[in-house]
N, C-alpha and C positions, 0 to 999 in steps of 0.2 A: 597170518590170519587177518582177514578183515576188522574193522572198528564197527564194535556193534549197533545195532539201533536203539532208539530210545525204548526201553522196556513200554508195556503198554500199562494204564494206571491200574491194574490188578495187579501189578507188581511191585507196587509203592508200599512200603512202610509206614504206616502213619502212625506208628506209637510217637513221635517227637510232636506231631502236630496236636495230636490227641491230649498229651499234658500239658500243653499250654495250656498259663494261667486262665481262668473266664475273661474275658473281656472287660467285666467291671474292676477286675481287679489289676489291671492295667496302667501303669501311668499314661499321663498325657503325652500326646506323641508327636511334636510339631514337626514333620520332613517337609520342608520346601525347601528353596533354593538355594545352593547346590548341590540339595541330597536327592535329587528326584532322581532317578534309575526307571529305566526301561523292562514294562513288567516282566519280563522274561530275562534273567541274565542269571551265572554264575560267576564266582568270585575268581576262579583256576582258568577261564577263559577271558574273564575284563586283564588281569593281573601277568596271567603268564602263556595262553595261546595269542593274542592280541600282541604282545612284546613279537614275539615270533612272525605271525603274518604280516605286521606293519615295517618287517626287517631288521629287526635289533635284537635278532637270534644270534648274533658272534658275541655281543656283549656281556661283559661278564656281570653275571646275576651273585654267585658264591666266592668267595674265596675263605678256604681253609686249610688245614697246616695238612702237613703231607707227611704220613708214619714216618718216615727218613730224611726229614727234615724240606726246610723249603716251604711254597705253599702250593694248591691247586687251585685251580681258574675254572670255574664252574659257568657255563654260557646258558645265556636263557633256553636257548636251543635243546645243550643237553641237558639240563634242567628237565625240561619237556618230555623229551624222548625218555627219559628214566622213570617221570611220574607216570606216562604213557605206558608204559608195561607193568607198572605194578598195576595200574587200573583195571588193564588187563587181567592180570591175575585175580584181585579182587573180584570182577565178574564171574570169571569162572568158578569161583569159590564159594560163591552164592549171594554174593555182596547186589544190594538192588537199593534207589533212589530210598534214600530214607533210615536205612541201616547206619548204625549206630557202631563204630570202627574205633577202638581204642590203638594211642599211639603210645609207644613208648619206647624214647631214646634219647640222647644227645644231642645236644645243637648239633648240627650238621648237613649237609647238602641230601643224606641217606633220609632222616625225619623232614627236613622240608620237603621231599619230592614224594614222599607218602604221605602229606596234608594234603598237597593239590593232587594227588591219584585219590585221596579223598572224596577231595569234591569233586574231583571231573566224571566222578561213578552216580555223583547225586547224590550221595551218602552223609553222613555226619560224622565231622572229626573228632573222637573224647581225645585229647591229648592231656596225658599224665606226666609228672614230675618223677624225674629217674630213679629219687630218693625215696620217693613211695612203696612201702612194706605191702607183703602180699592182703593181710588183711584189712586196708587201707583200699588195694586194688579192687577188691572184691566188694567193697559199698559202692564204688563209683562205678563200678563193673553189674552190680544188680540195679546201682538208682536208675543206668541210661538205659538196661538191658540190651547191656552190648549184645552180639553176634559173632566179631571179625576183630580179632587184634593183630596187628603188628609191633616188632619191638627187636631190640638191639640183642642182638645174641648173649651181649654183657648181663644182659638186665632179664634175661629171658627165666630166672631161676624163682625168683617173687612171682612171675604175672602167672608161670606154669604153674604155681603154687595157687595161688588166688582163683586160676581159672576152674582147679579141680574144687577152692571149696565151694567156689558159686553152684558146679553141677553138682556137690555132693546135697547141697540146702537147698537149691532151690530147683534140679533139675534143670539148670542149661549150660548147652553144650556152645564153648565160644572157639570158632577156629580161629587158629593162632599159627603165624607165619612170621621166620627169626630170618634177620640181615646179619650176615657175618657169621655164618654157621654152613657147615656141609651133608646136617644131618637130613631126614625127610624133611624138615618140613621151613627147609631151605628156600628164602623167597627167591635169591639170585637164580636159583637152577630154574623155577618155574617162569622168573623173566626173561630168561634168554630164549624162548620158543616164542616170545613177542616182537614182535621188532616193527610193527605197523604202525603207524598211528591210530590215537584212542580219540574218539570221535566224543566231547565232553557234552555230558548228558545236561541237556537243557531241563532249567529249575527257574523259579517263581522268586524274585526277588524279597517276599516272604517268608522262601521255604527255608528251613532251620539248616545251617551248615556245622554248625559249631555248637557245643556242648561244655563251656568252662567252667570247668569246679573253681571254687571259690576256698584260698586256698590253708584255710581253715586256722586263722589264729585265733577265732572264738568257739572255735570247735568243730561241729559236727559241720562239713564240706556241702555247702549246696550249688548245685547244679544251675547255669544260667544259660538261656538257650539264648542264642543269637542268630539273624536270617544273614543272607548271601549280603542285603542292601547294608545292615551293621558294620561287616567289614572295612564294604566299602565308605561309610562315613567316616569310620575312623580316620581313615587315609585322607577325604575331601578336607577333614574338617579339622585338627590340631598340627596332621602332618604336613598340611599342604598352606593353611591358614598361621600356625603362627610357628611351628619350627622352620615353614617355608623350604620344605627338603626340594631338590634339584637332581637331575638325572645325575649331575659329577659330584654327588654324593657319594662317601663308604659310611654305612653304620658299621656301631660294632657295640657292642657290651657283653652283662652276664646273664641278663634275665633270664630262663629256660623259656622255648615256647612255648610250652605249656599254660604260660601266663603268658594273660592278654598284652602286657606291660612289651614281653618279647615279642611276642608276637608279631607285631605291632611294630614297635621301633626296631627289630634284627631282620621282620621279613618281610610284612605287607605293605609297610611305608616305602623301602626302596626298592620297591618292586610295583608301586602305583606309580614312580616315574621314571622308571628302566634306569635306576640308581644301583649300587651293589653290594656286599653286605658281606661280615665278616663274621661265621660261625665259628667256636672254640666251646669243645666238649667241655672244658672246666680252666679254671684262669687263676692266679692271684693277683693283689693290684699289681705286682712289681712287673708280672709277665703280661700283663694287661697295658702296661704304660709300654714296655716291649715292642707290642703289634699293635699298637698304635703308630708305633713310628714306624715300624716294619710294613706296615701296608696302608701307609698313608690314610689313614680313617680320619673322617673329619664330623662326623655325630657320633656322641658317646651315647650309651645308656645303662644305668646301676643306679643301684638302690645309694643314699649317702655315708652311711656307714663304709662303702666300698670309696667312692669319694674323698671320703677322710685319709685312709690305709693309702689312697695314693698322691694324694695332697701330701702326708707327711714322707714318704718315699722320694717323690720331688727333693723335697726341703732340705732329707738330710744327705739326698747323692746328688750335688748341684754338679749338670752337665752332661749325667747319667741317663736321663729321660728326652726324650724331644718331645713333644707335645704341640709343635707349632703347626700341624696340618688340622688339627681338630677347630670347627669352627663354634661349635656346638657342644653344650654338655646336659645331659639332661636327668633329673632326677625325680624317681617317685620312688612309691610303693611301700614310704614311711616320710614323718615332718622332715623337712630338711632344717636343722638347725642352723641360728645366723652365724652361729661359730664356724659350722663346715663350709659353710658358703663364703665364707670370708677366708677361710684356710686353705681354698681352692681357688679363688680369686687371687690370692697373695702367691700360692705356688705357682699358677699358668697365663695369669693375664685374663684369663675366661670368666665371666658371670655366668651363673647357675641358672641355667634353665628349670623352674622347681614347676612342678603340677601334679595338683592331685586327680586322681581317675577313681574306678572301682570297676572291676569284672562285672557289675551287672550294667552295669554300662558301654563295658568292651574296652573302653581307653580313658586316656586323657580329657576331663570337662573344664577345671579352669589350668587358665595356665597365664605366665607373661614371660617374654622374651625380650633382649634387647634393650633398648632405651626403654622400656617398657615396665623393667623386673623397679620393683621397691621393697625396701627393707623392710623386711619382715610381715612382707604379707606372699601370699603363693600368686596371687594376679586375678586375673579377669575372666568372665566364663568365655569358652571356645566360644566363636561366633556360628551361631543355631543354638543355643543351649541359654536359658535361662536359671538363674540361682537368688534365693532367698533364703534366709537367716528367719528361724519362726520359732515361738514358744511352743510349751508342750500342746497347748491348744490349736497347733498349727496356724496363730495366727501373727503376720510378720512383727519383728521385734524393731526396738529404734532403732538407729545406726547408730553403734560402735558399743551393741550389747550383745554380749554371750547368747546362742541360739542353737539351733540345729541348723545344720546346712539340709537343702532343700535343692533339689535341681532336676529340672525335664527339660527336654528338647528331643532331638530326631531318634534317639535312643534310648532305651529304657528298661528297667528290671522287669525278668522275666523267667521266672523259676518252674525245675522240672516237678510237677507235684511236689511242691513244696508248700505247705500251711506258711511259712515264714514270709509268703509273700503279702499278706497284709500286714506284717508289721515293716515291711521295707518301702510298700508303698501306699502310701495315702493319700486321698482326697487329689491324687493326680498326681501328686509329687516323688520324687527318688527321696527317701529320707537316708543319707548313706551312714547314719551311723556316726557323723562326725559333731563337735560342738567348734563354732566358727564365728568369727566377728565380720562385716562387713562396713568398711568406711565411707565418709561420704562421697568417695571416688566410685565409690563400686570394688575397691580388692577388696579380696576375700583375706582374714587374715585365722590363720589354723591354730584352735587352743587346744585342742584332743579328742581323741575319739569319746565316747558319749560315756564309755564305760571305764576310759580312763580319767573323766572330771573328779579331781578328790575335790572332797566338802570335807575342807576342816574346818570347826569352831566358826560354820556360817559362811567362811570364806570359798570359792572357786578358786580351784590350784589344777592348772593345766600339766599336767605331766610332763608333755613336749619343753616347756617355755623352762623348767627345773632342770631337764635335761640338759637344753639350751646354755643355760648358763652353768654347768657344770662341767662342759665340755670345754671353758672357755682357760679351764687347770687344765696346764700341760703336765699334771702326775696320770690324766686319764685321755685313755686310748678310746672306753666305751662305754656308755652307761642305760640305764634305764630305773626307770621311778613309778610307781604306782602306791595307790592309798592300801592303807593295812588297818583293821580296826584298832578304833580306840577308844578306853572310857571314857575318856573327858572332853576329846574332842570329835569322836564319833570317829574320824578317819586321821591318821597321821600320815605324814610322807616317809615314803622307805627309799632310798637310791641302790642298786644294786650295780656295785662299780667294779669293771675291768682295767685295771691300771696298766700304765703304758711300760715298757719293759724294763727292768731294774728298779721298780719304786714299790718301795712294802708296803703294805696296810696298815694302821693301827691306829690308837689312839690319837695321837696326835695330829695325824693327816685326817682323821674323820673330822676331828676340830676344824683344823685348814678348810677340808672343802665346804663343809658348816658355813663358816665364816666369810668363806671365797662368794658363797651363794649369797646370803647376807648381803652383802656388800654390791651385789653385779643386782639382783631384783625385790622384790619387796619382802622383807626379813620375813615374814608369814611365812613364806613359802617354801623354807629351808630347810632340808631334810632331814625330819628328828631321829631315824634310823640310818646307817648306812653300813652296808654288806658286799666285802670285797670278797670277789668271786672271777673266776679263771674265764668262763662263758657266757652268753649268753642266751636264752632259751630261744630260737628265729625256724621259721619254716625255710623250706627249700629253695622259696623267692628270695631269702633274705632280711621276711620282714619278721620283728621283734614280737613275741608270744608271750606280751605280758599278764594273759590271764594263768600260764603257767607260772607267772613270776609269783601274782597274786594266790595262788593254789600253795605253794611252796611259804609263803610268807603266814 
């Protein structure tokens, strides 16, 4: 079958354009140089037809494990040709520029090549977290007003659940196409009567490609739209600017792509410089430090909690790990404490690459690498990106005073009918939520998110910095701390600890870590409760759901 033509514009979807925020409510948007983009581009044609026409279709783009052991070699090539026939299918399906396409599956070469069949339709990717329950599915499935899912035959049992209660409430009908299945509505079968190339629908470096839920540790998930040029900044500007990725790069981590964080660092960074990349449906650290060695990967990415689990794995099977191809290690998507970073340091020879980002910005905003990184601040903002530290008046605070972080540049919050967006953006600025110190250098240095500042008895007690120092008792594997009311001092500190394997709880050791805290940061701040506990309450990225901890307490 031929590669079809561009639809004509009565065939565009424009609910994605249509919710965008008003303009006034907009942050400031600085794109210039290196962000400037040609008004006409797609992200599936800069990233992955472009690799192919310019000759670096043999190269391998995926490598992933192979059901019977071994691994497979994924080329840009067939990359291409695979996303090329879902597109296809898509088209026929009813999928049109602008259509709103939920994913759901597994890291994998199968989910990467139905993100860029995606875009190469014009369409817009929802991609969901595997671990997402039907009725979970079904908010994120009426916020985008999806149309068209796809999804792993594994996982096909929630969305079909979900998709029937969206049509039972709200009257729509979402087609849905399972990989890995034989039954109708098999997408294999309807790709094999493809085999042409799919001609990637030209889009407006404006137009909306990506639809990222936000992945709800304070609750209700909103909706962040991002255009084709987003993408590509991410990639111009943290991946290329200060992690400096190279085509004889391998990523590898855990992120899902569903989050920008994977996204990101597993697929659009080594694929903006025909680099190659290591997907794995699900990992532990031990089998993580594995295929590291097993296929030579040299950028990491996980959350630090994960970081820890294999910093101490290191430590205690010395000779068991190789870790000497990794150049890079990079961590977000919660504070990195100076204990993990020095635990990780002490196990591999590697400094932590720590940076914080947020989904309404798509990636990475500051970061430091290299001779660059200082103790205990996360670094410098990516270059295009400005950051400020402001009082609740939004207006800037001295240096080296407790603030809101503050930050615009080329990218920016932008919510699907979302009212939540003037409380995230004001008077210009991304306000993300975080309380942050900035020095006379310019690092930024992270004291908590805004909701987890305890005020006790007058005092600011960063969450993070308790944790910090509590992490630093080798009786704990994992912890978390949040404020609990109190009469007398309005809030106290509670720790809610995971101890590392064989050490009991009680009295005594609440004492100890009491004490241990005492001793490592300013006695203030030492946790007047402490609750050992088997878990700890984290979404599907990994990151810690202290406001459930706060609910429970």
């Amino acid at each position: 079958m031929s590669a079809p033509a561009l639809l004509p514009s009565a065939h565009v979807d424009t609910f994605a354009r249509d919710h965008l925020p008003p303009l006034h409510e907009w942050p400031v948007l600085h794109v210039a140089p290196p962000y400037e983009y040609p008004a006409q581009c797609n992200v599936a044609e800069v990233l992955l037809d472009r690799a192919v026409a310019e000759g670096d279709g043999e190269r391998v783009a995926i490598v992933s494990p192979h059901a019977e052991g071994g691994w497979v070699h994924t080329s840009y090539a067939a990359l291409q040709r695979h996303a090329d026939a879902i597109a296809h299918v898509l088209v026929d399906d009813g999928v049109v520029p602008g259509s709103r396409v939920l994913l759901r599956g597994f890291n994998g070469p199968e989910l990467a090549a139905a993100w860029f069949a995606v875009l190469k339709t014009g369409a817009i990717a929802v991609t969901t977290m595997p671990m997402l329950r039907a009725t979970e599915l079904a908010v994120v499935m009426h916020q985008a007003r999806v149309s068209h899912a796809l999804t792993d035959a594994r996982l096909a049992e929630e969305l079909d659940a979900a998709v029937q209660g969206v049509h039972t409430e709200h009257g729509t009908t979402v087609r849905c196409r399972h990989w890995g299945t034989a039954d109708a509505h098999d997408l294999h079968m309807r790709m094999a009567m493809h085999t042409a190339p799919f001609a990637t629908v030209p889009t407006s470096q404006d137009d909306v490609c990506l639809i990222a839920f936000t992945s709800g540790t304070t609750g209700v998930p909103k909706g962040c739209l991002h255009f084709h040029r987003d993408v590509l900044i991410m990639c111009d500007g943290f991946a290329k600017q200060v992690l400096r990725i190279s085509r004889d790069d391998r990523c590898i981590g855990t992120p899902p792509l569903a989050f920008t964080f994977g996204l990101g660092g597993l697929l659009c960074f080594p694929m903006a410089v025909r680099a190659s990349t290591v997907l794995l449906e699900r990992t532990t650290p031990e089998q993580l430090l594995e295929t590291i060695a097993a296929t030579h990967a040299t950028i990491s990415f996980t959350a630090p909690t994960f970081y820890r689990h294999m910093a101490l794995a290191v430590q205690q099977h010395p000779g068991r790990f190789d870790t000497s191809s990794l150049r890079e290690s990079v961590s977000a998507g919660e504070a990195l404490p100076d204990a993990t970073r020095t635990l990780w340091r002490d196990a591999t020879g590697l400094e932590m690459l720590d940076g914080i980002g947020a989904t309404e910005l798509i990636h990475i905003f500051i970061a430091a690498a290299g001779a660059e990184v200082r103790a205990g601040a996360i670094g410098k903002p990516v270059p295009g990106y400005e950051v400020a530290i402001l009082d609740d008046a939004l207006q800037p605070v001295p240096s080296g005073t407790v603030g809101r972080l503050a930050v615009r540049g080329p990218t920016g919050c932008r919510y699907l009918a979302d009212d939540r967006q003037r409380q995230y953006v004001q008077h210009g600025w991304n306000l993300t939520g975080d309380a942050a110190v900035m020095d006379d250098d310019g690092y930024v240095h992270f004291k908590a998110r805004t909701d987890d500042l305890i005020i006790s008895s007058g005092y600011n007690i960063g969450a993070p910095e308790v944790e910090s120092a509590l992490l630093t008792h080798n009786a704990i594997m994992e912890c978390a701390v949040v404020g609990v009311p109190d009469e007398e001092r309005g809030q106290a500190v509670k720790a809610f600890v995971v101890l590392a394997q064989g050490v009991q709880g009680d009295a005594a050791l609440t004492r100890a870590l009491q004490d241990h805290v005492k001793a490592t940061i300013a006695p203030y701040k030492y946790p007047r409760h402490i609750a050992f506990v088997a878990a700890l309450p984290k979404t599907d990225t990994g990151k810690l759901q202290r406001f459930r901890l706060r609910e429970d307490a």
